[in-house]
PDB file of N, CA, C and O in Angstrom:
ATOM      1  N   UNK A   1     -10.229   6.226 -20.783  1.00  0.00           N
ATOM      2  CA  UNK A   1     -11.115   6.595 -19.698  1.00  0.00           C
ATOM      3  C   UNK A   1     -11.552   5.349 -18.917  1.00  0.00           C
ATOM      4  O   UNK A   1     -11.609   5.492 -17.696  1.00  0.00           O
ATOM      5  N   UNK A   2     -11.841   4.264 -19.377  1.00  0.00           N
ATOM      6  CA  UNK A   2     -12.662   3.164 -18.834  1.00  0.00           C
ATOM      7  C   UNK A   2     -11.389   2.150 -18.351  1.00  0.00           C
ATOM      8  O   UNK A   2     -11.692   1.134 -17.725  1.00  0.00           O
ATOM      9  N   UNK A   3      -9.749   2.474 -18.688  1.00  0.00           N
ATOM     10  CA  UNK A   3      -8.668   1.818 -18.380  1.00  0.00           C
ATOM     11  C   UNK A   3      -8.208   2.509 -16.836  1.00  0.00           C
ATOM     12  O   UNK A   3      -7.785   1.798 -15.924  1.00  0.00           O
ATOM     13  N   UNK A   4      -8.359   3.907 -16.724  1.00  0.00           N
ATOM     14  CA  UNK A   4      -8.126   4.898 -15.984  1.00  0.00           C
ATOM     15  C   UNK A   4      -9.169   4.496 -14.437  1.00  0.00           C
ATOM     16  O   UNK A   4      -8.858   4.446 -13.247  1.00  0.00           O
ATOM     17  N   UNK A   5     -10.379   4.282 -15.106  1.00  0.00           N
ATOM     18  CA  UNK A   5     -11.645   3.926 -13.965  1.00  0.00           C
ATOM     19  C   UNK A   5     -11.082   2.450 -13.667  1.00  0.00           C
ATOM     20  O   UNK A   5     -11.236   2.130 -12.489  1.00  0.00           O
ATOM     21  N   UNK A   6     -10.487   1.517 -14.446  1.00  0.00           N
ATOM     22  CA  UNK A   6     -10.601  -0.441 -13.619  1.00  0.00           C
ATOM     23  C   UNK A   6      -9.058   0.205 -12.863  1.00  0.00           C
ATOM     24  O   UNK A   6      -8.828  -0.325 -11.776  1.00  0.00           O
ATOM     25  N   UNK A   7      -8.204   1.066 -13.232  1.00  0.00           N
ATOM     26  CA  UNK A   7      -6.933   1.180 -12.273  1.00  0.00           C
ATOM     27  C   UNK A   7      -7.407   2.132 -11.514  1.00  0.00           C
ATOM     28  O   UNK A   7      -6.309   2.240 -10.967  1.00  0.00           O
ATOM     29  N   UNK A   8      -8.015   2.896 -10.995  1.00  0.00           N
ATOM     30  CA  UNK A   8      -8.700   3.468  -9.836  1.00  0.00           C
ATOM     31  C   UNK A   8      -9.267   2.463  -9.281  1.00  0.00           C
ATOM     32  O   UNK A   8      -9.290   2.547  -8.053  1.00  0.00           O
ATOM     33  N   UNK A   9      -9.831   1.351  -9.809  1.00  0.00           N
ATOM     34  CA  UNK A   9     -11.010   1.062  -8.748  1.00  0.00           C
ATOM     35  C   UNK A   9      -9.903  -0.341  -8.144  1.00  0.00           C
ATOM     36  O   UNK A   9     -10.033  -0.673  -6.965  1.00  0.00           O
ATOM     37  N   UNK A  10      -8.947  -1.020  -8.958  1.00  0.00           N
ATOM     38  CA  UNK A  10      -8.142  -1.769  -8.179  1.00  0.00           C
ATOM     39  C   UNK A  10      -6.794  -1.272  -7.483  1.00  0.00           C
ATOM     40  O   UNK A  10      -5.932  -1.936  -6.907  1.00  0.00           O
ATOM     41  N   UNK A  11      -6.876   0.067  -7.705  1.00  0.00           N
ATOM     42  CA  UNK A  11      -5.889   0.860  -6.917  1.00  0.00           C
ATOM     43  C   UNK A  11      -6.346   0.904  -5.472  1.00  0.00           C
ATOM     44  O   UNK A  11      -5.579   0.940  -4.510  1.00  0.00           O
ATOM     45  N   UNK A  12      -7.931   0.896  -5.401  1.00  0.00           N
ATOM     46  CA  UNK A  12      -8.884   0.701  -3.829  1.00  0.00           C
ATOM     47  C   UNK A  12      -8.611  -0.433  -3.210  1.00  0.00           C
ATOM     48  O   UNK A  12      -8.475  -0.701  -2.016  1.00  0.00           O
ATOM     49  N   UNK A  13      -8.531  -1.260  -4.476  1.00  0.00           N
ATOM     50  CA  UNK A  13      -8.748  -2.898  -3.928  1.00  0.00           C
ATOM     51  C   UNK A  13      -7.455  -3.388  -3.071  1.00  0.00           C
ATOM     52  O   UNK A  13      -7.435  -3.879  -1.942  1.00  0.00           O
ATOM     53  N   UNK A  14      -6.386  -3.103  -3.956  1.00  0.00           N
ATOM     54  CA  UNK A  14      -5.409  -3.466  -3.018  1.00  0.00           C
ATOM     55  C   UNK A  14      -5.112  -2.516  -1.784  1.00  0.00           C
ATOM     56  O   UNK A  14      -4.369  -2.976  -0.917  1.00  0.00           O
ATOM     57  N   UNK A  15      -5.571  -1.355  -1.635  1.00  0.00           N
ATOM     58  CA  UNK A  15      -5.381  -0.853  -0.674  1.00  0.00           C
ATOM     59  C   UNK A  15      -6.312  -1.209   0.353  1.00  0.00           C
ATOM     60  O   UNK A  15      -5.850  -1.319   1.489  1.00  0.00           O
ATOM     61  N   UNK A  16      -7.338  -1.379   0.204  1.00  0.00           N
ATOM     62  CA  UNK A  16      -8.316  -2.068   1.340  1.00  0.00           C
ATOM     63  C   UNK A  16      -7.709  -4.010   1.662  1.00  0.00           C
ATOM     64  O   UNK A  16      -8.093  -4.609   2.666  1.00  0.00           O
ATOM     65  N   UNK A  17      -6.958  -4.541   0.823  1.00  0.00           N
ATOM     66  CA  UNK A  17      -5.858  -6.012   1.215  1.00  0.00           C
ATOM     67  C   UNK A  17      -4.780  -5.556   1.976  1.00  0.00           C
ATOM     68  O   UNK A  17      -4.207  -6.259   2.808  1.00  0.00           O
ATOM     69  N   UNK A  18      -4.413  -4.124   1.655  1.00  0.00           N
ATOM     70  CA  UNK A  18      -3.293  -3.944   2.517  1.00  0.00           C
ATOM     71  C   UNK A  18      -3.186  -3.516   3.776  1.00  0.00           C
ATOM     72  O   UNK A  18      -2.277  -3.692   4.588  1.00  0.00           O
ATOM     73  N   UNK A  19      -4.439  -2.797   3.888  1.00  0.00           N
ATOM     74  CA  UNK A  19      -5.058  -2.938   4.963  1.00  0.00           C
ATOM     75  C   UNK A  19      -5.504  -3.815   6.272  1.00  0.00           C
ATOM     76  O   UNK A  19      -5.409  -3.654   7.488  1.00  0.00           O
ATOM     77  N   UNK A  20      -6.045  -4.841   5.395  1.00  0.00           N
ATOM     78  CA  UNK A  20      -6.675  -5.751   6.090  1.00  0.00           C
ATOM     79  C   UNK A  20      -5.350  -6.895   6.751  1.00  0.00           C
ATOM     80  O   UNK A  20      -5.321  -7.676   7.701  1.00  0.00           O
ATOM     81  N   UNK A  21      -4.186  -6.425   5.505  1.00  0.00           N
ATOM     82  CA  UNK A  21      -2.863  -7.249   6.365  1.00  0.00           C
ATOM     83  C   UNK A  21      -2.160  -6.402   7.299  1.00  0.00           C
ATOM     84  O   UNK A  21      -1.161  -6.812   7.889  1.00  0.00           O
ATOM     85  N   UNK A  22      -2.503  -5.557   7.419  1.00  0.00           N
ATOM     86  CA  UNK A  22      -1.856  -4.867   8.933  1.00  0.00           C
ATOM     87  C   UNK A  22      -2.128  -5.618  10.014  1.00  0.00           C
ATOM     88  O   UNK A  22      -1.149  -6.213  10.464  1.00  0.00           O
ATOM     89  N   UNK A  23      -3.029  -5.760  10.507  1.00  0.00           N
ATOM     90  CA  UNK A  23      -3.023  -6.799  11.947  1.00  0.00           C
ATOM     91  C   UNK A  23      -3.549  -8.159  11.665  1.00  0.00           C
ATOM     92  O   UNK A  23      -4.052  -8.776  12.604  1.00  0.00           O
ATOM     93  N   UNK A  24      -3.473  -8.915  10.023  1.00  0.00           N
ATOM     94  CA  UNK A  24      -3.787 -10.033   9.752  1.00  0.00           C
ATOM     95  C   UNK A  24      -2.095 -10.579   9.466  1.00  0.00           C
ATOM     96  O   UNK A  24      -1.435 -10.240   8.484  1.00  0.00           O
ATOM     97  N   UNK A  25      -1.606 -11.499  10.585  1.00  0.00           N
ATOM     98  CA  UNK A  25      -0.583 -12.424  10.412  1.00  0.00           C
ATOM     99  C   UNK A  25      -0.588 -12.792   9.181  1.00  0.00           C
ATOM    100  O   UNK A  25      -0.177 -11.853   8.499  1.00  0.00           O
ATOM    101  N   UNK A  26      -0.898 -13.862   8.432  1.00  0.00           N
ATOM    102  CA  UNK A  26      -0.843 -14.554   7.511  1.00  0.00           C
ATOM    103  C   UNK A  26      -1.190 -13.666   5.895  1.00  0.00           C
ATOM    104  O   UNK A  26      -1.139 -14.362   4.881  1.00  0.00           O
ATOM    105  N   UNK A  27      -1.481 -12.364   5.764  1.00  0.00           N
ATOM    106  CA  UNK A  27      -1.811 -11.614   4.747  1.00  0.00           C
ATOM    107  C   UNK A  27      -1.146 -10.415   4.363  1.00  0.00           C
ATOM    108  O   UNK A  27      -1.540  -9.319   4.764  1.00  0.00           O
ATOM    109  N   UNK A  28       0.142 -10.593   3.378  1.00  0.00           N
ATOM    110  CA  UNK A  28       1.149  -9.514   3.547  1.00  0.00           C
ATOM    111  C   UNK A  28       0.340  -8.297   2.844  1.00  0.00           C
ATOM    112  O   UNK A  28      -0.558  -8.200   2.007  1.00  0.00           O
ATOM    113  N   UNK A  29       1.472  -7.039   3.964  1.00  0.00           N
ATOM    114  CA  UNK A  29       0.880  -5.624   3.133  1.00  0.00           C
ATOM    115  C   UNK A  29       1.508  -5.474   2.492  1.00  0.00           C
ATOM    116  O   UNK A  29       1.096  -6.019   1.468  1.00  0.00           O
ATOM    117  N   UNK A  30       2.640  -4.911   2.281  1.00  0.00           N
ATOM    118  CA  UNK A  30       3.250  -4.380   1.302  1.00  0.00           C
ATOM    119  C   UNK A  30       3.371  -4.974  -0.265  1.00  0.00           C
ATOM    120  O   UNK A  30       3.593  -3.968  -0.939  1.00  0.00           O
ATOM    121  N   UNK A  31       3.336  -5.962  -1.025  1.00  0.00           N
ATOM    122  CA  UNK A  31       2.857  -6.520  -1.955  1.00  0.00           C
ATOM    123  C   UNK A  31       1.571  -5.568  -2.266  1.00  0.00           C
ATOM    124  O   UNK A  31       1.604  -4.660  -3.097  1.00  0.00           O
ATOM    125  N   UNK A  32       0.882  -5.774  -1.789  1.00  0.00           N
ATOM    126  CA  UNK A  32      -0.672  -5.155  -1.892  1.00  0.00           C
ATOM    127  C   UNK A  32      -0.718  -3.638  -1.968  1.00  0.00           C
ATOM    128  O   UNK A  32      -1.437  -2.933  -2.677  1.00  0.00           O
ATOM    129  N   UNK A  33       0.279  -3.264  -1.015  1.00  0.00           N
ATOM    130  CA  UNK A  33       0.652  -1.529  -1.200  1.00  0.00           C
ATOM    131  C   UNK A  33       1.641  -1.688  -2.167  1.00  0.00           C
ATOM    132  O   UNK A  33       2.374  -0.846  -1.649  1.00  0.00           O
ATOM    133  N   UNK A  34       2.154  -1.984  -2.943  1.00  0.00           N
ATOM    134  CA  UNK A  34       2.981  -1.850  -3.398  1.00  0.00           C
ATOM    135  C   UNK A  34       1.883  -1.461  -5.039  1.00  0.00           C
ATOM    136  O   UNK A  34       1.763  -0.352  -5.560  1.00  0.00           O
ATOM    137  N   UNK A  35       1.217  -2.817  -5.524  1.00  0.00           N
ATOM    138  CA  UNK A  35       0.358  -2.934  -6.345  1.00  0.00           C
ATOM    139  C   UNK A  35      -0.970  -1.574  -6.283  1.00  0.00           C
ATOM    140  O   UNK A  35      -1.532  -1.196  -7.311  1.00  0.00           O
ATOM    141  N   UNK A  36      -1.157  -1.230  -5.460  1.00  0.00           N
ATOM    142  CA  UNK A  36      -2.133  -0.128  -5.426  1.00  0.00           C
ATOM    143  C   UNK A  36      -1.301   1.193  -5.766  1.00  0.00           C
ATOM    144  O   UNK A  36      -1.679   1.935  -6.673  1.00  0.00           O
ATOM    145  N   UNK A  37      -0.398   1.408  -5.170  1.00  0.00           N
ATOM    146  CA  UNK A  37       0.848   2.257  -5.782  1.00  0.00           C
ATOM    147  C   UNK A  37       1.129   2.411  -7.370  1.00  0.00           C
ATOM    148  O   UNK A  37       1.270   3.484  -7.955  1.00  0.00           O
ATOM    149  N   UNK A  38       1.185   1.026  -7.990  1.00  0.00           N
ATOM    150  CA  UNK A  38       1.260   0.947  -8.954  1.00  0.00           C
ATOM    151  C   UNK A  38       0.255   1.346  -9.856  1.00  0.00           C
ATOM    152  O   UNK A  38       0.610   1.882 -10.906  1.00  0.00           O
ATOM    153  N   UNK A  39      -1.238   1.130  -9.564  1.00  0.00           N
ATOM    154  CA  UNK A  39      -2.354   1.591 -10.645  1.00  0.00           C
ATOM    155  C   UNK A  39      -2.519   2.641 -10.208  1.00  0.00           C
ATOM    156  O   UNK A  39      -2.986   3.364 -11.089  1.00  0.00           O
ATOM    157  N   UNK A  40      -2.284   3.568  -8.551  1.00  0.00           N
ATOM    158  CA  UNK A  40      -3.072   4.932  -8.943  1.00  0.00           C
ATOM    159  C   UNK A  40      -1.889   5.700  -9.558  1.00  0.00           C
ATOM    160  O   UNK A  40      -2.060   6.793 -10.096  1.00  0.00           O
ATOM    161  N   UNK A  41      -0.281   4.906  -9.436  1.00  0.00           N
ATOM    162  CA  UNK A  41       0.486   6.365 -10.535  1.00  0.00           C
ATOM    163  C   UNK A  41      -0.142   5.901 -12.093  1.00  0.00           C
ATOM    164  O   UNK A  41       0.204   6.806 -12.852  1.00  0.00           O
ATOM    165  N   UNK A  42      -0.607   5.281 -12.558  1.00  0.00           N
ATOM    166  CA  UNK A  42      -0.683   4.917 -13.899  1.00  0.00           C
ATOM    167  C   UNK A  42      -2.470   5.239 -13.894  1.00  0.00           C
ATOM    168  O   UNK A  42      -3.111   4.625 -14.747  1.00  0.00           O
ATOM    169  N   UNK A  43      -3.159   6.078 -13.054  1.00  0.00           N
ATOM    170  CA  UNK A  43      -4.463   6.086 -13.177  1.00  0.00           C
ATOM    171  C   UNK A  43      -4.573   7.828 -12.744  1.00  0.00           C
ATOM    172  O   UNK A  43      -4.945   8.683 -13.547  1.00  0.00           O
ATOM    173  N   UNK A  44      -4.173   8.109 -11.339  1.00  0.00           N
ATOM    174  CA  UNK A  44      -4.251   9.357 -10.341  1.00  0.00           C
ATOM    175  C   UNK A  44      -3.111  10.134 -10.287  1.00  0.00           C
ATOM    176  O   UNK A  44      -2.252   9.252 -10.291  1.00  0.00           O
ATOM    177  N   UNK A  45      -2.681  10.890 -10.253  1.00  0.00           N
ATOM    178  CA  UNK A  45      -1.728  11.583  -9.748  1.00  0.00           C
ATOM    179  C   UNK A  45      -2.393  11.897  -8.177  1.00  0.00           C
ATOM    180  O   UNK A  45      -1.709  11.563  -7.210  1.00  0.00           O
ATOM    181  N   UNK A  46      -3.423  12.393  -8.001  1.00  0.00           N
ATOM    182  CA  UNK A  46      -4.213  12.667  -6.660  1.00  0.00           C
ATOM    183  C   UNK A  46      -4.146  11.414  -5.313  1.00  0.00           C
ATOM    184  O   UNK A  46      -3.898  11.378  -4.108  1.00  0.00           O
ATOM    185  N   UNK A  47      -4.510  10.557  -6.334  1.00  0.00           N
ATOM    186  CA  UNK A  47      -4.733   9.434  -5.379  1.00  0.00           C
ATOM    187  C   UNK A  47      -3.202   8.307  -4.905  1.00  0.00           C
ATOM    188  O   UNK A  47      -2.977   7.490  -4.012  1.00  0.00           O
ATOM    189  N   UNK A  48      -2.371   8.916  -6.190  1.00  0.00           N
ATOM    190  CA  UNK A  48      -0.921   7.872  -5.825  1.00  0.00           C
ATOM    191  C   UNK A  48      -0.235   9.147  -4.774  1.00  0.00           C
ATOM    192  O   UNK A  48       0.493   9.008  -3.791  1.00  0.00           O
ATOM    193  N   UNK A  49      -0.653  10.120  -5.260  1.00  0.00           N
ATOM    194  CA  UNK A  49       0.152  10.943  -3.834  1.00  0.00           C
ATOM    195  C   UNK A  49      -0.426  10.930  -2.639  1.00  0.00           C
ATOM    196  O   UNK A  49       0.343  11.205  -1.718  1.00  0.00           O
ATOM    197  N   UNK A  50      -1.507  10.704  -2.351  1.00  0.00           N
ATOM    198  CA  UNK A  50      -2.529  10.230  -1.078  1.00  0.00           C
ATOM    199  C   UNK A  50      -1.758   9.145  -0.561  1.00  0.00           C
ATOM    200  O   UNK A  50      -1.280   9.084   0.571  1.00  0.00           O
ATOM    201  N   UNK A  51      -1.668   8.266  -1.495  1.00  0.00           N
ATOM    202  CA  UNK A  51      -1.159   7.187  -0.714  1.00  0.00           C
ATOM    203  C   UNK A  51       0.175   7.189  -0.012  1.00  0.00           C
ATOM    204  O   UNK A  51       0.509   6.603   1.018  1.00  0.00           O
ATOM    205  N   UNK A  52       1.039   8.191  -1.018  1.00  0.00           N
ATOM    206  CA  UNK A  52       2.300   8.474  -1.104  1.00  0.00           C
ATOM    207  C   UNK A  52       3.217   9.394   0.083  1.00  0.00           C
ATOM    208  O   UNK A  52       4.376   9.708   0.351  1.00  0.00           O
ATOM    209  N   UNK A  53       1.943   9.551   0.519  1.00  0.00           N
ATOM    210  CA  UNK A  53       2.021  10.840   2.066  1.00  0.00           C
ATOM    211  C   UNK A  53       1.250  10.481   2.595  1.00  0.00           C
ATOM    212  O   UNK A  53       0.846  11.441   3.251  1.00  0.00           O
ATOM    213  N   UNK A  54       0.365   9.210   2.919  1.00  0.00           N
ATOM    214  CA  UNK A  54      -0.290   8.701   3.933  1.00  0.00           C
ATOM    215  C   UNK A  54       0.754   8.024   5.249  1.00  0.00           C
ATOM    216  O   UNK A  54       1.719   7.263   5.174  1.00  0.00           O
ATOM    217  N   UNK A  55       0.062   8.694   6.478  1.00  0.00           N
ATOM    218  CA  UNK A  55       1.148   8.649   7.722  1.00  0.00           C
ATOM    219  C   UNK A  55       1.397   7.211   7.757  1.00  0.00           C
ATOM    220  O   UNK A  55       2.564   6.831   7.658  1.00  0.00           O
ATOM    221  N   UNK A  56       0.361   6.281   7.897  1.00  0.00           N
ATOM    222  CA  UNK A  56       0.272   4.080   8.150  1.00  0.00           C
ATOM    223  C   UNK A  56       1.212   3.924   6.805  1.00  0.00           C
ATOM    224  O   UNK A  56       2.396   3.613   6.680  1.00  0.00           O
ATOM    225  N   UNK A  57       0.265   4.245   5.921  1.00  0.00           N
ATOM    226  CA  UNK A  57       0.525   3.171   4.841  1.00  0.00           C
ATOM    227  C   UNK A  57       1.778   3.776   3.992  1.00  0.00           C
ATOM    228  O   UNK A  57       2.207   2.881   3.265  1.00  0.00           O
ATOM    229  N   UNK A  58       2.444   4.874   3.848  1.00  0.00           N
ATOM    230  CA  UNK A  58       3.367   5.328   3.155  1.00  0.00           C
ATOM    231  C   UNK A  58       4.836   4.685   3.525  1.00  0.00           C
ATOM    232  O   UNK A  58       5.871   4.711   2.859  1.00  0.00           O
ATOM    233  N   UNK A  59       4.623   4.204   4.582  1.00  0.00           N
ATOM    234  CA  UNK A  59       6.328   3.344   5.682  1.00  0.00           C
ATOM    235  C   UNK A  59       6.721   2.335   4.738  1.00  0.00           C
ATOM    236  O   UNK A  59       7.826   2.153   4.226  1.00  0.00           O
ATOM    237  N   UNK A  60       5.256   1.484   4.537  1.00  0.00           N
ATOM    238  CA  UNK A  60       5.267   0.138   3.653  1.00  0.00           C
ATOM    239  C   UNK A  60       6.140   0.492   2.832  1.00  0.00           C
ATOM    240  O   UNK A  60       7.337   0.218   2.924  1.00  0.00           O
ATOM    241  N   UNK A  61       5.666   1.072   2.041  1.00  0.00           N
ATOM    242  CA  UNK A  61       6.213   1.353   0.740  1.00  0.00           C
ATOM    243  C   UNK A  61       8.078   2.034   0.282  1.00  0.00           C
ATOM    244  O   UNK A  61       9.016   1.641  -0.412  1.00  0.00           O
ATOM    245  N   UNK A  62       7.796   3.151   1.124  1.00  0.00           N
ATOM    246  CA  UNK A  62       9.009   4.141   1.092  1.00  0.00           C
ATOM    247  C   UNK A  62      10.096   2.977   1.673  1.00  0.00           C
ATOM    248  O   UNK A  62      11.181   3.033   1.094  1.00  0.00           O
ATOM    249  N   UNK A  63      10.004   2.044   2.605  1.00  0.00           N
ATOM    250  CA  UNK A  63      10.674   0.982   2.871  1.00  0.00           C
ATOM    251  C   UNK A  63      10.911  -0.045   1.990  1.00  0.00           C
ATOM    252  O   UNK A  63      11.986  -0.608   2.196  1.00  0.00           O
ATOM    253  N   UNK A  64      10.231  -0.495   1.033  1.00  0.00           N
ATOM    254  CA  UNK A  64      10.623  -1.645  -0.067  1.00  0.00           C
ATOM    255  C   UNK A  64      11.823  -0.509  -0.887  1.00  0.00           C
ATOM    256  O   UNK A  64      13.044  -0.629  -0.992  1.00  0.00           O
ATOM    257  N   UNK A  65      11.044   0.416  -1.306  1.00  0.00           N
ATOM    258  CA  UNK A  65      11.663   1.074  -2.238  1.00  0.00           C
ATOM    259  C   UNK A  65      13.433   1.586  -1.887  1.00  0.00           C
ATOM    260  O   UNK A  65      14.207   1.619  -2.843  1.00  0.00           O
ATOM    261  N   UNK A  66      13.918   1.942  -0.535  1.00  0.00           N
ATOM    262  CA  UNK A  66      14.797   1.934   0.004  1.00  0.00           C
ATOM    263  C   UNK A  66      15.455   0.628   0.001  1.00  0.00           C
ATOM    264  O   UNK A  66      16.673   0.809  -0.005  1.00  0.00           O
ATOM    265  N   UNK A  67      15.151  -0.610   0.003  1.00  0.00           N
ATOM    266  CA  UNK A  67      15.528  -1.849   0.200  1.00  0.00           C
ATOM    267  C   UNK A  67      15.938  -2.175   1.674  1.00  0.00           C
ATOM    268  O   UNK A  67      16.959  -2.724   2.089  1.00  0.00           O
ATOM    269  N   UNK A  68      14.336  -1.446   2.670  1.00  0.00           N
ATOM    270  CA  UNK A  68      15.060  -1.635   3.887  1.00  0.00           C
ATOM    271  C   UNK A  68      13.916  -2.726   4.341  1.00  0.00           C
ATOM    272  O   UNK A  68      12.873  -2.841   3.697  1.00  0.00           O
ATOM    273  N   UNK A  69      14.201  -3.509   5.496  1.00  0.00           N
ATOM    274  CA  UNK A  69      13.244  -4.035   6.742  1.00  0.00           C
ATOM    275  C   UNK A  69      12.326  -3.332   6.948  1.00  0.00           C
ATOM    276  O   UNK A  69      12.083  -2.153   6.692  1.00  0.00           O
ATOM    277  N   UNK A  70      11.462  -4.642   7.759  1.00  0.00           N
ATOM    278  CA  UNK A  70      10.361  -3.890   8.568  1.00  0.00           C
ATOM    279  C   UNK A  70      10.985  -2.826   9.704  1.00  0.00           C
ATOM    280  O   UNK A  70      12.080  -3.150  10.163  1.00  0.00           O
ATOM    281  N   UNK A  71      10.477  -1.778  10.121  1.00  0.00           N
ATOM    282  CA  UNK A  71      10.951  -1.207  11.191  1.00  0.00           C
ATOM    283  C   UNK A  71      10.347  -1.945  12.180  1.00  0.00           C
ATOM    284  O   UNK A  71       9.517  -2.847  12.070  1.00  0.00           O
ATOM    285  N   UNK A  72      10.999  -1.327  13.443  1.00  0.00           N
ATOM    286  CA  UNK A  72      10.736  -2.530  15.072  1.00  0.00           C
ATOM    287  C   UNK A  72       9.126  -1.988  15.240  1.00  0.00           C
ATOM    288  O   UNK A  72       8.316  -2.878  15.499  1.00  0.00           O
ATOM    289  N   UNK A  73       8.651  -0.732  15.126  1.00  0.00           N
ATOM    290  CA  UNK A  73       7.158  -0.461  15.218  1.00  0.00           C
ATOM    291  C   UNK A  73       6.237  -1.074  14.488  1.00  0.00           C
ATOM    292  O   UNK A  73       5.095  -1.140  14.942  1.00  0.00           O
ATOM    293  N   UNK A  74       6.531  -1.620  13.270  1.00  0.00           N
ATOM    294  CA  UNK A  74       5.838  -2.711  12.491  1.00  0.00           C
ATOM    295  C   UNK A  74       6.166  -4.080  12.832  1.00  0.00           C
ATOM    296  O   UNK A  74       5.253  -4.883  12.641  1.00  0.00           O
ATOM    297  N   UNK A  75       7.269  -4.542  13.298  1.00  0.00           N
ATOM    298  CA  UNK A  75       6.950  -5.861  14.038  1.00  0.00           C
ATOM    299  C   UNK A  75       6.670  -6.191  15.218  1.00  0.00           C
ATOM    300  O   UNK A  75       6.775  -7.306  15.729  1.00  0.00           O
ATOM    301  N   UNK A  76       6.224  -5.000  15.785  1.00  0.00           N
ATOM    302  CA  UNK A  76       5.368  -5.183  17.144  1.00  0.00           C
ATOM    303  C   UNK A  76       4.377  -5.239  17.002  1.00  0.00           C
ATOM    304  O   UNK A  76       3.706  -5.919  17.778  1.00  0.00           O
ATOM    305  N   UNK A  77       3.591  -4.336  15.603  1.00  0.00           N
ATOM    306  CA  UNK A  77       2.036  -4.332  15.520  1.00  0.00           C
ATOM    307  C   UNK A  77       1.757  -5.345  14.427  1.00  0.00           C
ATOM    308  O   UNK A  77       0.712  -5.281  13.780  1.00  0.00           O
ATOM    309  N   UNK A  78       2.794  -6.405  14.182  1.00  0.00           N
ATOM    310  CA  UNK A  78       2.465  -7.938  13.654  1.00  0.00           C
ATOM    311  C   UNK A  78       2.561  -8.898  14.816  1.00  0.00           C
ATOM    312  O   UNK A  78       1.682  -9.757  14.871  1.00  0.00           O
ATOM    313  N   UNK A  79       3.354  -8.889  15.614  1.00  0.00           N
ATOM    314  CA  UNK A  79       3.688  -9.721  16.810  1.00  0.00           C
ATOM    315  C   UNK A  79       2.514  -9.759  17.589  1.00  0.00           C
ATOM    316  O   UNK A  79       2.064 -10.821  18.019  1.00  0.00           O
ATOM    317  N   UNK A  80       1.684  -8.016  17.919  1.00  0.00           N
ATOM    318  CA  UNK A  80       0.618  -7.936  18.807  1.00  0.00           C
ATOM    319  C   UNK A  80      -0.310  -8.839  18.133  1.00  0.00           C
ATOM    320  O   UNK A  80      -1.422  -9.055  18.615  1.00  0.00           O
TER     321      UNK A  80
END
């Protein structure tokens, strides 16, 4: 229970870093989505599928996991 609550609550954490690297140059997202991915499947089923079908933040991810690039809409809204 109390392993379940520190991977919920850093399942937030990196998602609020991955966040904050969307229009921060120097602060990658996906690492950070990647890692929040990681504690809410091992914490949430609720909350790793939230993330998992979230419209922003689900690209990150579904893209490492494919072994593809950034798409051109994500390096415009790093470039901007």
């Amino acid at each position: 229970m109390v392993r379940r609550t520190i991977y919920i609550a850093l399942g937030f954490v990196f998602v609020a870093l991955g966040v904050i690297g969307i229009p921060t140059p120097l602060l990658p997202t996906t690492p950070f989505l990647l890692l929040a991915a990681f504690f809410f499947a091992r914490s949430s089923r609720r909350w790793h599928d939230w993330l998992m079908n979230h419209s922003v933040l689900s690209p990150y991810i579904t893209a490492f996991r494919r072994r593809e690039g950034l798409t051109p809409a994500q390096k415009w809204r790093i470039a901007i």
